[in-house]
C-alpha positions as CSV (number, residue, x, y, z in Angstrom):
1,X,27.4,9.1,19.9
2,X,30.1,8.4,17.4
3,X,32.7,10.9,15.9
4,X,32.4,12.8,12.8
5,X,35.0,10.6,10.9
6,X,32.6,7.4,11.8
7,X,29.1,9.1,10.7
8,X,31.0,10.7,8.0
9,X,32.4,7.0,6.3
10,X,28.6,5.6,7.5
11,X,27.5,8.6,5.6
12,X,29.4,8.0,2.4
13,X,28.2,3.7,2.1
14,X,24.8,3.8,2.9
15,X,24.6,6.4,-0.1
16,X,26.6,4.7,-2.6
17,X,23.9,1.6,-1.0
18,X,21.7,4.3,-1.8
19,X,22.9,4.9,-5.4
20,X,23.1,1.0,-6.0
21,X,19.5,0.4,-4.8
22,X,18.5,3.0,-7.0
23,X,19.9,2.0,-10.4
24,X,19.0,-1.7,-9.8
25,X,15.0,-0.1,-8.8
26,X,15.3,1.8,-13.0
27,X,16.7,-1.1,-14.4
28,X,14.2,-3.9,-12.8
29,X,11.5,-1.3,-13.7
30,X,12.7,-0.3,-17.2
31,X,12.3,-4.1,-18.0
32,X,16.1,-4.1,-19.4
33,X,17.4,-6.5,-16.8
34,X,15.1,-9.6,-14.9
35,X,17.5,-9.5,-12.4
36,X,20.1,-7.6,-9.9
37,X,22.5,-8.2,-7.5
38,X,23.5,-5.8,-4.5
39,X,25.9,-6.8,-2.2
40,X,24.8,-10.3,-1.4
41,X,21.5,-10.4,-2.5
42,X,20.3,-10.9,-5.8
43,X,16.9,-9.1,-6.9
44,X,14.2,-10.4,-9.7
45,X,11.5,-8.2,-11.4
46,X,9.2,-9.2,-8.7
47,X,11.3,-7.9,-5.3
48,X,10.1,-4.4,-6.8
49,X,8.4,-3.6,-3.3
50,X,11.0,-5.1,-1.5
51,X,13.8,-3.1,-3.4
52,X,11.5,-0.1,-2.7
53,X,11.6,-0.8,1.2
54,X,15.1,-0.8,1.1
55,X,15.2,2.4,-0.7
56,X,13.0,4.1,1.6
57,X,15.2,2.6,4.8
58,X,18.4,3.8,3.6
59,X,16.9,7.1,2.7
60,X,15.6,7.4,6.1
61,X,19.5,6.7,7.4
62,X,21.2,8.6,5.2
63,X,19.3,11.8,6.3
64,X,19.6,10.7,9.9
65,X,23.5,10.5,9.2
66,X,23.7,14.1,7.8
67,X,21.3,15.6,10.6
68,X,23.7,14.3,12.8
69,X,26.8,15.5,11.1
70,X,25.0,19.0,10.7
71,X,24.9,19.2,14.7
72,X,21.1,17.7,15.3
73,X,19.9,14.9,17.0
74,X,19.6,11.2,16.0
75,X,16.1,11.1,17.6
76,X,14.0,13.1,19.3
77,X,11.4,12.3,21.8
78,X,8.9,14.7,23.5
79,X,7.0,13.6,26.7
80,X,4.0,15.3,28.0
81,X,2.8,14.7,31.3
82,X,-1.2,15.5,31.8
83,X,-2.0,17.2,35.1
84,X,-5.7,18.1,36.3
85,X,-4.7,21.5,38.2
């Protein structure tokens, strides 16, 4: 697992990604811009459900990152074994 200083500076760029991917979502939607680069990759009007993906991705990570940081676990797995007794 990697130390609090490395989740917490993962923590801190996948939510200003986070912030990013929201604003360019309102302005693609609001109709006041046809298109929006983040990072690398530039976004038209029609990537609306592929800007909404990303959104939901880095939504997922970001609250995997701050389970983590709060002392949980990145995943967890339960296993049931069936017995006939």
């Amino acid at each position: 697992m990697a130390s609090e200083t490395v989740l917490k500076k993962r923590l801190k760029k996948k939510t200003s990604f986070l912030e990013k991917a929201y604003e360019a979502y309102e302005l693609l939607l609001s109709g006041q811009v046809k298109s929006y680069a983040i990072g690398s990759r530039n976004l038209t009007k029609f990537d609306l459900k592929e800007l909404w993906d990303m959104i939901e991705t880095l939504e997922k990570e970001v609250d995997s990152l701050e389970e983590q940081l709060a002392g949980g676990s990145k995943r967890k797995s339960v296993a049931v074994i069936p017995r006939d007794l």
